[in-house]
Structures are given as structure tokens and as C-alpha cells.
C-alpha positions as MATLAB code, in Angstrom:
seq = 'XXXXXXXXXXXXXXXXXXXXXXXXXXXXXXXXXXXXXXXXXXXXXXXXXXXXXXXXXXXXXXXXXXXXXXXXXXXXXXXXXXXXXXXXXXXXXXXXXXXXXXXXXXXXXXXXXXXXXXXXXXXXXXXXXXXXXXXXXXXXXXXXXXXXXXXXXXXXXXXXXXXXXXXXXXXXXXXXXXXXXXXXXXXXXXXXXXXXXXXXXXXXXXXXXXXXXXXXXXXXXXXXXXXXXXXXXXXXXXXXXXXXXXXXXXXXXXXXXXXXXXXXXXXXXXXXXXXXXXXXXXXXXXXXXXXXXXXXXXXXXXXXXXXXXXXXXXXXXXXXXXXXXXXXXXXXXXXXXXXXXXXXXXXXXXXXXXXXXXXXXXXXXXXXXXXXXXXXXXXXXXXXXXXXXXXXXXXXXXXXXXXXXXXXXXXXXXXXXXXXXXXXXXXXXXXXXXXXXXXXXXXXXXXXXXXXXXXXXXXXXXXXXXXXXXXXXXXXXXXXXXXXXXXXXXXXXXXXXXXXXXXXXXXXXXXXXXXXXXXXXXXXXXXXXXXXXXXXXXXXXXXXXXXXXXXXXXXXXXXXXXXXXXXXXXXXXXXXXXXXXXXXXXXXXXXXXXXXXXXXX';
ca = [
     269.177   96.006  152.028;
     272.822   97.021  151.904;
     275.357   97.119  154.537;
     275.789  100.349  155.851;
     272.102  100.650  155.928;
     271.473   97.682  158.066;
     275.080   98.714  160.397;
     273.260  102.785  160.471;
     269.980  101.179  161.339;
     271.334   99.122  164.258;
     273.213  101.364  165.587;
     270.147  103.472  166.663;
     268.625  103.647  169.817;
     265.206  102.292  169.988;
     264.035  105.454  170.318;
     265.048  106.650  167.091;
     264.174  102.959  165.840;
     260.639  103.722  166.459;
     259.982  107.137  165.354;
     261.919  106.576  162.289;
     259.936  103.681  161.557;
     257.001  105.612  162.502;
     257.942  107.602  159.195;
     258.106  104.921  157.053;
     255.438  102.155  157.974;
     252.796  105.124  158.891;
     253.580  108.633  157.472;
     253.693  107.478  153.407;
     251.197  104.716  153.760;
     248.766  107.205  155.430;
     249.640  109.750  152.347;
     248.706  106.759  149.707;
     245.558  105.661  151.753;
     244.956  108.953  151.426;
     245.023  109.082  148.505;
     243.427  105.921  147.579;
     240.507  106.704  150.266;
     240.431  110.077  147.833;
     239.854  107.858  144.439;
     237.317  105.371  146.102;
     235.595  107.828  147.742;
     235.329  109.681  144.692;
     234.584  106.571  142.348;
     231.421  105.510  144.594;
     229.946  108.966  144.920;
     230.185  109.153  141.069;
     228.276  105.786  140.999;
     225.654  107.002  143.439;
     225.107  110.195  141.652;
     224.591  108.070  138.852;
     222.323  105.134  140.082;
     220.330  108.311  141.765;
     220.357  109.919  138.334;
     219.019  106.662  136.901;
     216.075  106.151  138.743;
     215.502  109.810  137.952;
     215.656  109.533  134.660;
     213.085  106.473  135.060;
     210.872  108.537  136.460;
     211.349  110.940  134.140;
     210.701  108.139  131.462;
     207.805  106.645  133.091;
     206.059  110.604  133.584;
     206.781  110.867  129.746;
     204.991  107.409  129.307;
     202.319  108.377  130.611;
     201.800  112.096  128.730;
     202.310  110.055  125.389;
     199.748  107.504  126.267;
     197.134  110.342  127.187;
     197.515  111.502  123.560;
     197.354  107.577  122.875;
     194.303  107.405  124.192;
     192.601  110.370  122.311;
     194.071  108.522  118.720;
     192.296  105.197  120.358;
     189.023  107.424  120.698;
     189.100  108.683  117.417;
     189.776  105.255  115.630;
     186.912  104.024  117.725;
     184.580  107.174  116.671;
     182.212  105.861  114.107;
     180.892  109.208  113.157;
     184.608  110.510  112.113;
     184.859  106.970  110.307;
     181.636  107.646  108.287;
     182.680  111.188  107.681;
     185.707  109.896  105.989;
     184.212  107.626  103.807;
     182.542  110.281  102.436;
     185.321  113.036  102.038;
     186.454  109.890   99.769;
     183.726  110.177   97.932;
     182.243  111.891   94.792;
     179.467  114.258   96.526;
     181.210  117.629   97.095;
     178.436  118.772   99.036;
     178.942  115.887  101.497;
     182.301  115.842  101.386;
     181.395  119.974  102.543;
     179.295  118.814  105.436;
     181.798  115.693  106.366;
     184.660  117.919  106.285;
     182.585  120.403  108.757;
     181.572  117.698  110.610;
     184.995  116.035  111.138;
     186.570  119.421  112.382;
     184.316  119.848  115.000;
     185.224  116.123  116.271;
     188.836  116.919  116.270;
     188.184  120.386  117.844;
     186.859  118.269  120.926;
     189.688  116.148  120.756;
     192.033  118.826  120.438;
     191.115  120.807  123.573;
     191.191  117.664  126.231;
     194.740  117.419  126.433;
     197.042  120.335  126.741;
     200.183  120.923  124.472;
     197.801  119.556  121.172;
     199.090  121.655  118.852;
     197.154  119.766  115.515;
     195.061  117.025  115.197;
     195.045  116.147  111.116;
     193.126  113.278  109.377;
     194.767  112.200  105.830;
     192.731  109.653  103.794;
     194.073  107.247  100.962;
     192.583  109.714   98.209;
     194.605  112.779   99.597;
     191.749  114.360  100.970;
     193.301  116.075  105.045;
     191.009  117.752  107.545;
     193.422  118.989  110.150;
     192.106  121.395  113.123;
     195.021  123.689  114.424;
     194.524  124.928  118.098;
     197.166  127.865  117.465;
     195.171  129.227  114.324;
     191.969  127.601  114.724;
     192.048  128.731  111.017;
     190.453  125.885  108.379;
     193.220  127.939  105.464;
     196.290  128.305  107.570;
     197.503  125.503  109.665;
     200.684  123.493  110.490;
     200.713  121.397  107.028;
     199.695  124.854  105.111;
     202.487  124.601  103.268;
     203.238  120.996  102.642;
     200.502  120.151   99.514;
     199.614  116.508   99.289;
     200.132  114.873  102.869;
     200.557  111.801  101.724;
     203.692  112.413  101.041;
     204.654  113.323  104.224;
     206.842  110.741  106.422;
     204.389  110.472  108.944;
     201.522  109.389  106.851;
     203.899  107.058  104.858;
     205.324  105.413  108.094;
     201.949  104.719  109.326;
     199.557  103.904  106.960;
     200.309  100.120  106.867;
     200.636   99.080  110.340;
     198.134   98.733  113.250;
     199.860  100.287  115.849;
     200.473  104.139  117.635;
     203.664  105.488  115.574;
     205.499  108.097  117.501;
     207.541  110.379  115.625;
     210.211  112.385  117.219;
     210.465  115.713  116.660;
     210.659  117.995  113.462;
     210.654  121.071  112.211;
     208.051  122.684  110.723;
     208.613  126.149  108.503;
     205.199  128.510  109.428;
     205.271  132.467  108.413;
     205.189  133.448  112.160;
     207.958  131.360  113.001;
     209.274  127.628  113.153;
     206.872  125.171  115.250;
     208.786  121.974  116.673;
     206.204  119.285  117.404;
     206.605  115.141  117.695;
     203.752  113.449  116.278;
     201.683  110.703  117.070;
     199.927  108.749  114.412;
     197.943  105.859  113.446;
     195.870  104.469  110.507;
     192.448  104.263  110.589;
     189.808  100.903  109.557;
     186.803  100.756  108.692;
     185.837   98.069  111.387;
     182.441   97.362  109.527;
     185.010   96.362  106.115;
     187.990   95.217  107.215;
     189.008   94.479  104.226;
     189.081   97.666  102.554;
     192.408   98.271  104.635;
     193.262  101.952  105.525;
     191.129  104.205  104.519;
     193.024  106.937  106.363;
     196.055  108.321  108.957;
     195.097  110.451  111.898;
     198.281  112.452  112.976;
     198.263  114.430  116.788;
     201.061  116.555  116.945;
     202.245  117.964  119.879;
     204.349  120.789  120.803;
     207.882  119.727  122.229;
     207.760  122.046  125.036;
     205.540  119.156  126.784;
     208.647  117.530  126.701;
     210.516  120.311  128.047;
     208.506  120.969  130.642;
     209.072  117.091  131.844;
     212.439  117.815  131.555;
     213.384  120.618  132.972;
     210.801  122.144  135.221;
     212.701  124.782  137.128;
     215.741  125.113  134.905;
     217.708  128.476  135.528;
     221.629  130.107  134.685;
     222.525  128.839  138.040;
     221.288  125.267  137.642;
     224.049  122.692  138.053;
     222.378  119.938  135.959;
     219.835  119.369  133.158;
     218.157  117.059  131.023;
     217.512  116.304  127.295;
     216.142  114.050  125.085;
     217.590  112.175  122.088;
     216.087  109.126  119.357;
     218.215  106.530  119.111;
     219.998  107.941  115.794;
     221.699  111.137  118.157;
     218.601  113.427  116.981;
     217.504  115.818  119.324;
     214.424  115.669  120.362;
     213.644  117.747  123.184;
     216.544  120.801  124.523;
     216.451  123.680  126.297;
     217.154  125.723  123.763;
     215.018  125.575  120.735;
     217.712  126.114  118.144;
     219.088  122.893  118.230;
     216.026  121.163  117.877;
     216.021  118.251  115.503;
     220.279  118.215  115.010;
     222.300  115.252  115.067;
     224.469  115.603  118.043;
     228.115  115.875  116.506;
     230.296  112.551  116.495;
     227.174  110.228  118.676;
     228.246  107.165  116.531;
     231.662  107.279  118.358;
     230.102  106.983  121.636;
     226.500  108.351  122.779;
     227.577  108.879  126.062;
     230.284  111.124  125.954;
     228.753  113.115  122.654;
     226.042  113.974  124.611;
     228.211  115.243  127.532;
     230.200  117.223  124.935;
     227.421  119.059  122.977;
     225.451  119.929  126.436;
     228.596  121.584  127.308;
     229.062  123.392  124.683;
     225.082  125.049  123.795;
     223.299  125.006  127.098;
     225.543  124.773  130.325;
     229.491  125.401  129.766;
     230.736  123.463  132.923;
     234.268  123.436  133.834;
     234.278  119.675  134.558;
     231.159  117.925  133.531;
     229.607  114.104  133.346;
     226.458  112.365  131.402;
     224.458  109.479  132.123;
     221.678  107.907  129.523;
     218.514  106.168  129.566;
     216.802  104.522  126.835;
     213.183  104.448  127.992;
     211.959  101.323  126.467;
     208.005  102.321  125.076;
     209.657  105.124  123.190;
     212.818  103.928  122.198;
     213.823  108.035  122.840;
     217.503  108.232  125.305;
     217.153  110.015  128.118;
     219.793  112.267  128.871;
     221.682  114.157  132.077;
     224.063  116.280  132.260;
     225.786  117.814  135.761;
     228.542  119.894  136.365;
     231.271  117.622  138.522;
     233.204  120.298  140.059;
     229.798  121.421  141.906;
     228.813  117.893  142.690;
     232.030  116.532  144.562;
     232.754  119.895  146.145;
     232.357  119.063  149.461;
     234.522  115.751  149.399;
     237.317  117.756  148.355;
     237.070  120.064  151.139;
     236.766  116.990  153.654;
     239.656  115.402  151.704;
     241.465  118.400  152.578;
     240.624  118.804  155.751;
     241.092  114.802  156.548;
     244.855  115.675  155.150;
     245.170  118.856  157.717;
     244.247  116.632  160.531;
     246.487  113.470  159.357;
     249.495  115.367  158.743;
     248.670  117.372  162.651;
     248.089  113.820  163.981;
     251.622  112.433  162.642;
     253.134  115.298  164.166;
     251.856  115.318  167.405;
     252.662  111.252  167.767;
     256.474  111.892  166.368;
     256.533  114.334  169.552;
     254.895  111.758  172.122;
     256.095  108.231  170.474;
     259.813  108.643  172.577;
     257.892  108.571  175.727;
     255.773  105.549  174.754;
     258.360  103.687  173.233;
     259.443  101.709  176.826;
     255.695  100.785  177.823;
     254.486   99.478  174.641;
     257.991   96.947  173.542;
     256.353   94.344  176.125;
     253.240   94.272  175.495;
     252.440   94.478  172.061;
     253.968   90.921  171.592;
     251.156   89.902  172.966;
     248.192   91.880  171.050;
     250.097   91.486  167.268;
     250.151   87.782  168.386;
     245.962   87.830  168.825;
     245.732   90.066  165.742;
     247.849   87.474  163.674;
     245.442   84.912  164.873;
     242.433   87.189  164.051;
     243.775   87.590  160.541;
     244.217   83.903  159.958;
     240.387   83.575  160.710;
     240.274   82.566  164.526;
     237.610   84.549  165.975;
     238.000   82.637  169.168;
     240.708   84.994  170.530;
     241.062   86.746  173.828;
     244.503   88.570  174.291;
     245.593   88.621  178.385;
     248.124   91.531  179.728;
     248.978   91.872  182.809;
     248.435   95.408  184.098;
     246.187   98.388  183.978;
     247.795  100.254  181.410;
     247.146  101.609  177.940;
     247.500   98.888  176.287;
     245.773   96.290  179.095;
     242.504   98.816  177.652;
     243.529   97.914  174.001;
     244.372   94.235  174.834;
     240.234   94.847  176.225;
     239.060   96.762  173.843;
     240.566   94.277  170.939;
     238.859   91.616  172.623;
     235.522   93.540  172.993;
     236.085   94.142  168.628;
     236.957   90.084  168.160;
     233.876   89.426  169.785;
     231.939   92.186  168.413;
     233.080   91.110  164.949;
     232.319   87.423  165.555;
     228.607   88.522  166.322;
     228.489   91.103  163.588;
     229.705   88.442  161.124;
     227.386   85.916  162.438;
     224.533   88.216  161.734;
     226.053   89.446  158.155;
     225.685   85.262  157.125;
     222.228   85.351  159.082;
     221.101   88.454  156.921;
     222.483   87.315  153.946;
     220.384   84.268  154.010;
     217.004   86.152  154.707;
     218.142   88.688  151.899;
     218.799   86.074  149.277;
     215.181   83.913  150.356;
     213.351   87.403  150.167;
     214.521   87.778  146.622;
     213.802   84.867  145.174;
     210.285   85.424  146.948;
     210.526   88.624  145.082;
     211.120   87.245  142.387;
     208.525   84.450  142.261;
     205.577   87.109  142.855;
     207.027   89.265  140.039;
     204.402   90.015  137.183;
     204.409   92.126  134.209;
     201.784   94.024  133.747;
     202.338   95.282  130.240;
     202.136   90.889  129.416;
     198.747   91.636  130.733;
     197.686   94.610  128.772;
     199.184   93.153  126.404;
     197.360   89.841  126.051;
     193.747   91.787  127.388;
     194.502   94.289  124.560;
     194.988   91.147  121.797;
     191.864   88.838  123.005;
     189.847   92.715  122.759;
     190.682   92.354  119.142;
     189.761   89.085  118.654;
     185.807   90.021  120.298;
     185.833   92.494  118.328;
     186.886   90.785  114.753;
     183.792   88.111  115.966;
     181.308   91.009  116.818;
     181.198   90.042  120.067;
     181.028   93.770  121.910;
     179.854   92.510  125.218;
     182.651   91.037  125.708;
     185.007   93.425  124.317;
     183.818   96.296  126.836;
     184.473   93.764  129.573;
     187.868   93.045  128.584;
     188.173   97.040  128.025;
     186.887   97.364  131.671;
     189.320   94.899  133.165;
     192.023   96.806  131.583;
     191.553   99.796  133.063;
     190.559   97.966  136.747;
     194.081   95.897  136.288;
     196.015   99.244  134.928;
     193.821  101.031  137.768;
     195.255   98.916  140.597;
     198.628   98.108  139.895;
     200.128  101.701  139.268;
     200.921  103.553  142.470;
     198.356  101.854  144.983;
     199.427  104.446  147.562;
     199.019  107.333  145.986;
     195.775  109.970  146.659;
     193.136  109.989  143.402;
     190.267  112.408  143.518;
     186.881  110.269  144.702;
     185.559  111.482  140.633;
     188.271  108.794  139.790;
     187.695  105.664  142.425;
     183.963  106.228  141.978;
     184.379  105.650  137.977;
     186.862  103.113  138.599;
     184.432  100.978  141.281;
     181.494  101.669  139.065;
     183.632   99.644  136.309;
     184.203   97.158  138.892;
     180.775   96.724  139.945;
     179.852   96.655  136.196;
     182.196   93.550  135.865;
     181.061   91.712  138.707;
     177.574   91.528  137.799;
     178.314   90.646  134.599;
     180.716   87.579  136.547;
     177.696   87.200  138.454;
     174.846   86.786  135.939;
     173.240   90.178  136.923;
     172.016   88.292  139.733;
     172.739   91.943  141.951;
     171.904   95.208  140.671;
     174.141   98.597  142.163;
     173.511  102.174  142.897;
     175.837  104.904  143.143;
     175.511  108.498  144.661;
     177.625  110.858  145.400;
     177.878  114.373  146.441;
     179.321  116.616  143.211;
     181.295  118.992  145.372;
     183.241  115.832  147.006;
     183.790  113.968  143.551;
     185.092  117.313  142.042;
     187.151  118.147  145.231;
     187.677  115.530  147.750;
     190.667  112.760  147.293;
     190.893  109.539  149.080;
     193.428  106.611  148.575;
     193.310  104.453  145.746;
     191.177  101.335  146.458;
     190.394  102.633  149.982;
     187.043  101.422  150.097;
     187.194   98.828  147.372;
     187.586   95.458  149.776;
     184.119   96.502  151.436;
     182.539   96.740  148.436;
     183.942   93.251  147.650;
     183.175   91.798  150.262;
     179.611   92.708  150.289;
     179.228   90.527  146.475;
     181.564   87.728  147.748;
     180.395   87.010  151.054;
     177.043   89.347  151.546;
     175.208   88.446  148.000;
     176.714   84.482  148.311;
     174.085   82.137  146.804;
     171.763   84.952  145.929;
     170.654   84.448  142.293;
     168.597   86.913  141.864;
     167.216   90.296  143.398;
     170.656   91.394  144.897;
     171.430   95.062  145.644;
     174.552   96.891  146.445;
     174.295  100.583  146.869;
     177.466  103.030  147.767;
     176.775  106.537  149.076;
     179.232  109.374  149.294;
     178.596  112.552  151.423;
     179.909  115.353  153.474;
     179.925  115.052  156.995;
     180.929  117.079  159.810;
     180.869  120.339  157.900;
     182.668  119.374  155.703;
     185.406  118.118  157.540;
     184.766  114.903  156.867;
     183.334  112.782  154.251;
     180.554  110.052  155.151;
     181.018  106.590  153.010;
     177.758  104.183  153.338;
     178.097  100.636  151.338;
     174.569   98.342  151.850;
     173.916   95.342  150.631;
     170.649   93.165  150.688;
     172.395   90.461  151.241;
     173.502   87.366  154.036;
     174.179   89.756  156.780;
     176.896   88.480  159.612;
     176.534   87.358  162.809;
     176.917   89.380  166.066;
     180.004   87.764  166.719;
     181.571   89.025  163.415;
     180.146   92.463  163.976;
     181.155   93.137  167.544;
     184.567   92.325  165.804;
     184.664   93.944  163.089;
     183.419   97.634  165.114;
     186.640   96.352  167.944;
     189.228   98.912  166.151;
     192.100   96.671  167.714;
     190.636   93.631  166.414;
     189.504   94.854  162.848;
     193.016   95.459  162.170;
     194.369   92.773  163.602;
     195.268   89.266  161.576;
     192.240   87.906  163.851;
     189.688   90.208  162.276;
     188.871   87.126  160.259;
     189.042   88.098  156.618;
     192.330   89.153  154.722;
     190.404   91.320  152.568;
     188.665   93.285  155.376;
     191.671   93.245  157.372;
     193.532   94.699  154.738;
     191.383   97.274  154.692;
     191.102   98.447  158.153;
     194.734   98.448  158.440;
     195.068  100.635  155.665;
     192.291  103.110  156.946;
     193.973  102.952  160.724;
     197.528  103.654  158.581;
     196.321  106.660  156.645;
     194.368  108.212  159.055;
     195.144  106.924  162.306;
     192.146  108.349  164.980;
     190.915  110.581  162.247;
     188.981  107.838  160.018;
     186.006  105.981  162.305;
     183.846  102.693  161.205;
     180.794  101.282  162.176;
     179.219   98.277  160.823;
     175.163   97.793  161.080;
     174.557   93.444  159.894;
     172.136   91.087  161.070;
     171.411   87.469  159.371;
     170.085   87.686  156.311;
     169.483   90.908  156.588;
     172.368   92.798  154.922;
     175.103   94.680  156.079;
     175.601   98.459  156.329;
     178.902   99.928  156.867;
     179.361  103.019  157.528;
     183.109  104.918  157.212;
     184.069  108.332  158.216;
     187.681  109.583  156.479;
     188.979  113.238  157.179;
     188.477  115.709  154.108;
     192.065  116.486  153.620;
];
């Protein structure tokens, strides 16, 4: 520091000594934290917009899984349809007049097929010899479809990319010329076996192809002028696949090999929504391969932290002022006694928790000398608890981790051992592994969410179907149910599931033969509520078990015995509360009736 700045400064009065170093230690470093406070702030709402943009885009992506798979299925049905598969053998033929009657016969198939899922815009069949049957829901015409114009189909990319592998090929989507406009659909394809000659290969490609605006509409559901954000769809070469606005369909996004990222940001801006400041963040779903994209307007977003920033400035700037005004009448109270506190402070900052500051007095700074003490000690605790939760948070997930399984390993592997029944004609057992696909796919997705009772009735009857089967149909089952609650009712996945498991496990244990489970479904109360009745022939439990089970407290309670039935009347008391009722009817060996009452909505 030079000379006359050090004589100038000590020539002050401490007064002036204060306030002007007031100014310098507090005034500009409150402007920078400011400032900095303005960039951090800033930076971690831009990275919770975009983790909160992620996990809507997976969403997004897992919603789009699932429409693709529903038109999955209906390719799996028709590979698996023997009377399209001997149809096509003889459109290969030499008969014309049964290649007439196949060709009749195979449109009406895919006419079925082509009405059970909306947004089917074509469902076409291409064999090896040329020969296409191809249903169009627009037209419904058997002379003007979607491939009117395209001759020989083989020769199309979709036919050529799938005819030799055994897999779903989804191709993103194209353009398609028709004389009452362009069509944009994304196909789904997959070649066809003769499963009774397996060696002849492919004998053909079946091709669904779907109008984009599914997409769309999984997109952007409500989009509008005024929206601040929206969402696209790209492959992984910058083609787009689904947009907002239909004329840029199927372009390459300008300059995407540069960066993806910021060449989607730049083309959204420019043909959908022309934000003044805008921002992107991708998601490459991994079935599809396809990037999902977002785009939001920034200046819309962060709006309201730049009026708080504004207003935090206001009231700094007001606060400096009003303590340059009171700091000359502090000045003589606080000399003594801040030794003290900045020397417990210094100590806090070197890591000594253990401090308690003493002043003398009753004073201002007697209550901070307290109320630093009352921090220290708060801080102590609060750190002691940080390590404490820590701990449990790093031992929950590695328990996490442990229990983690992926169910697509499972389909999977179910999904490969089906083929391998099936290549040693062993059916039985290919149903049973197609059954315990669906119970496995069934129960893991979304156990909390409400299914219509159509649904957990077709999904126990599967269950019940692979139990006796486990069990050497050594139980038969019966199930009724009321139309008007299967076609209008809902109930919560699995809801009703441990009962019936419990009744083959522990009601129908050591029976061999004769067993009987039946499962009832009705309205009661006028409809207000529905009446659930499971009864098996079985064991039966003793009164002790029984009085238990019908104690609500009890049954859902971790003394109620069982896991599996505790599980269950916890989740029935959870749902419902006081609305859903039980009463269980048992006597040894001489079955068990329960009997459960749910509200109807």
C-alpha cells in the first residue's frame, strides 16, 4: 500500500475508519456475491429444468414404448396366424383362383388387425415372389392404397431391411406421394416363417404403417401459439421424425453432425417457435434408438429469478444505505466486543465445534455472542446428523442396488427359451412361458396404478392357469364375474391376487387331487360397491387365524401372520381406508371363504 494512503488512512477517526471500510469489505463484495448468487442461481435452475425435462422426456419415451409395442404385438399375432401363413403360401402359388380366394381371405385378416389399434394407417403383406396384399384403413380400396404407386414392393427399403432378420424393424418416418396429398407414416415390419418348414426361410414381410400424428399426439398434446416449450422427435442420423409442423417431416436437421444438441435448438427456433432466448435438451430412448427432443423458451423460464434478482439488489443496495447512516452510532459498542466473537468464529472455521463465546453484558452483541453459540451448537448437531444420514443413504443404495432387476433380461430370456419350445414342438410349454410373460410384464409395470377388473380378471385367470399346471392339475378354478363391473369397474393392480395365492399355497397344501378354487365378482350395495368372494375346498384355518385375520388392526399389522396376506390388507386399508370391509368364513379342512367389499369408484 503506499504512503500517503496508509498516513490518509490513519489519520481518520474510527468513525470514518469503519464506514469507509464498510464500503470496501461489504458494499463491492455484496455487488459480486450478487452477482455470483445471480450465475449459480441461474446455473442450477437450468440444471433442474433440465433433469425435470429428462425424466419427462422418459416418460415420454417409455409412453412411446409402449404405443410401438401395441402395434408389436398385432405383427406378433399375425406371424403367429396360421390361416394368413397358409394364405400366403398359396398367393405363391400357381392356382389363380386360389391365389383369388387367399388374397380375399388375407384382407379380411388384416382388416381385423387394422381396426384394433388406432392410428393403423396400412397393414401390407409382401411375399418372396412379389405377390402384396395390403388393406388401407383411409381408402379401404383393394386398387388405391398407400404403395399404389410404388410397383414391385420388394424393392422397397422396408421389405429389403427386413426380410432376413427375425426381429420387429421399425422404420422412422417417410414420405409417401398419394393424389390427395402426402401421407407421413413410420413403419413397422417383420418377416414372416413358415413355422411348419423352417427351412424354407421367408416366405414373406408384413409391414404396419402408422400415421406420425400418433407420435405427435405423444408429443405435444396441448400445443398452442402461446406455448413456451415443445417436443420433437429425431433418428439418430438428424432425420425428423415426428414435428409439429408437417412440412418438415423427414428433413435432415441442418448442420446435426456439428453438434445434435444445439442443431436441434437452432432449427426449432427457426420453423415452429421463434424464441428470443431459447435451450434444448435430448433423449435417446434406448428400444427405438429415435432422440427425443425439447425445446423451451429461456427468457419465459427464468423470468421470475430475474425479478427476485432485482428486487434482492433494491433491498441490498437500501440495506447498505441505511447501515452507512446507523454504523457511526454503533461503532463505540461493538470495538470491545467483537474481539471476542471473531476469536470463536476463527476457532469455528478451523473446525472446533466445541466453542462457546462469553461477553459480559446484555447488549447487542451479548445476543449475538448467544445466538452464535446457539448456531455452533446447532451446526455441531446438524452436522452430526448430515454424517448419520449419509451413512443410512449410502447402505439404502447399495440395498437398492442389490434388489435391482431387469426386467427386459427377463423377457428377454422367457422370450428366447419360447423359441426354443417351439423349434421342439413342445406348445404346452410355450403357452406357459407366453403366460408367465405377460404375469411377470403384468406385475412389474406400475403396481399402483388402477386397471379395469376386465384386465386383473384375464391376468389372474393366466395365473391360475399356471399354477395348476405347477401343480399337476391337482385343483381345478372357476371364474364369474358380473359384465357391467368387468367393462366398467377398476380396482388396483394385484389387489386381490395374494388371497387367491394363498388359497393354492396354504388352502390346497397336500391336496393331490379334487381341489377347487372359485373367484366371484359382483355388485353390491347398489352399485356402490363391488362384492369379491374367493373359496377354496381346501385345509381351512383355525379359529385362531380367523378371529385374526377379520381383527382389521391385526390383519394389517406385521402380526397378522403371513407376509403375503399382510401385504394385502395393508394395501386394501391404504387404498380405501374405512371404505373397503373383509370377512373371512374357514374352518379345518373345510375351506376358506373370503369375502371383500371395495368402493366402486
Amino acid at each position: 500500500m503506499p504512503r500517503f494512503v496508509k498516513q490518509f488512512y490513519g489519520n481518520l477517526r474510527l468513525s470514518k475508519k469503519m464506514l469507509l471500510s464498510f464500503l470496501l469489505v461489504s458494499v463491492i463484495p455484496i455487488l459480486i456475491i450478487q452477482s455470483i448468487s445471480y450465475v449459480v442461481i441461474t446455473s442450477s435452475m437450468k440444471q433442474n429444468v433440465s433433469e425435470l425435462t429428462v425424466d419427462s422426456l422418459q416418460q415420454l419415451g417409455d409412453r412411446m414404448d409402449i404405443t410401438i409395442q401395441a402395434y408389436g404385438a398385432i405383427l406378433e399375432q399375425i406371424y403367429v396366424d396360421d390361416q394368413i401363413i397358409e394364405n400366403i403360401n398359396l398367393l405363391n402359388g400357381r392356382d389363380d383362383q386360389g391365389k383369388a380366394a387367399a388374397n380375399y381371405i388375407i384382407t379380411n385378416r388384416l382388416k381385423t388387425f387394422a381396426f384394433s389399434q388406432k392410428g393403423i394407417r396400412s397393414i401390407s403383406i409382401i411375399t418372396n415372389q412379389g405377390v402384396s396384399v395390403v388393406y388401407d384403413t383411409k381408402t379401404a380400396s383393394i386398387i388405391e392404397n398407400l404403395w399404389s404407386g410404388a410397383g414391385d414392393l420388394r424393392r422397397l427399403p422396408v421389405y429389403r431391411n427386413t426380410e432376413s432378420v427375425q426381429k420387429i424393424v421399425l422404420t422412422p418416418t417417410e414420405r409417401i406421394a398419394e393424389t390427395r396429398g402426402d401421407a407421413y407414416v413410420f413403419h413397422l415390419s417383420k418377416a414372416l416363417n413358415d413355422l411348419r418348414f423352417p427351412g424354407k426361410g421367408t416366405i414373406a414381410v408384413v409391414v404396419i404403417s402408422v400415421e406420425e400424428q400418433i407420435l405427435q399426439q405423444l408429443c405435444n398434446p396441448s400445443l398452442t401459439e402461446q406455448s413456451h416449450s415443445m417436443n420433437f422427435i429425431l433418428d439418430s442420423n438428424g432425420q425428423v421424425v415426428s414435428y409439429p409442423k408437417e412440412e418438415f417431416l423427414t428433413q435432415r436437421i441442418p448442420h446435426w453432425e456439428n453438434g445434435l444438441k444445439e442443431a436441434a435448438r437452432a432449427f426449432a427456433a427457426e420453423t415452429a417457435l421463434p424464441f428470443h432466448s431459447s435451450a434444448s435438451i435430448l433423449y435417446r430412448e434406448p428400444s427405438t434408438g429415435w432422440i427425443l427432443c425439447n425445446v423451451y423458451d429461456q427468457n419465459y423460464m427464468f423470468r421470475d429469478i430475474r425479478r427476485i434478482q432485482l428486487l434482492t439488489v433494491i433491498l441490498g443496495l437500501s440495506v447498505i444505505a441505511v447501515s452507512i447512516l446507523v454504523i457511526r452510532y454503533t461503532v463505540r459498542t461493538i470495538t470491545d466486543s467483537t474481539g471476542i466473537v471473531i476469536a470463536g468464529m476463527r476457532k469455528v472455521r478451523e473446525g472446533d465445534l466445541n466453542v462457546a463465546v462469553q461477553v459480559e453484558g446484555h447488549d447487542e452483541i451479548h445476543d449475538i455472542s448467544s445466538h452464535f453459540n446457539n448456531m455452533v451448537k446447532s451446526l455441531r448437531q446438524s452436522m452430526e446428523e448430515t454424517n448419520r444420514a449419509a451413512n443410512q443413504r449410502k447402505e439404502a443404495e447399495i440395498r437398492a442396488l442389490e434388489a435391482q432387476i431387469n426386467p427386459h433380461f427377463l423377457y428377454n430370456t422367457l422370450d428366447s427359451i419360447n423359441w426354443m419350445a417351439i423349434e421342439h414342438e413342445e406348445y404346452e410349454i410355450s403357452r406357459m412361458l407366453c403366460d408367465l410373460g405377460i404375469i411377470l410384464r403384468y406385475s412389474i409395470s406400475n403396481s399402483n396404478l388402477k386397471v379395469s377388473f376386465q384386465e386383473e380378471i384375464d391376468w389372474l385367470k393366466r395365473y391360475l392357469e399356471l399354477q395348476r399346471s405347477r401343480f399337476n392339475d391337482s385343483f381345478d378354478f372357476e371364474i364369474s364375474a358380473d359384465p357391467d363391473v368387468l367393462r366398467i369397474a377398476k380396482t388396483y393392480k394385484l389387489l386381490f391376487q395374494p388371497f387367491v395365492e394363498n388359497a393354492l399355497i396354504h388352502g390346497l397344501q397336500g391336496i393331490e387331487e379334487n381341489g377347487r378354487v372359485t373367484v366371484e365378482v359382483l355388485w353390491a350395495d347398489q352399485r356402490e360397491s363391488i362384492h369379491i368372494v374367493i373359496e377354496d375346498n381346501g385345509n381351512g384355518m383355525s379359529p385362531e387365524l380367523v378371529q385374526k385375520y377379520n381383527d382389521r388392526t391385526r390383519a394389517v399389522s406385521q402380526e397378522s401372520g403371513s407376509i403375503g396376506m399382510h401385504n394385502a390388507f395393508s394395501r386394501l386399508d391404504m387404498y380405501y381406508k374405512d371404505r373397503a370391509s373383509w370377512k373371512i368364513i374357514s374352518a379345518i379342512g373345510k375351506g376358506t371363504v373370503i369375502n371383500l367389499k371395495i368402493p366402486a369408484t
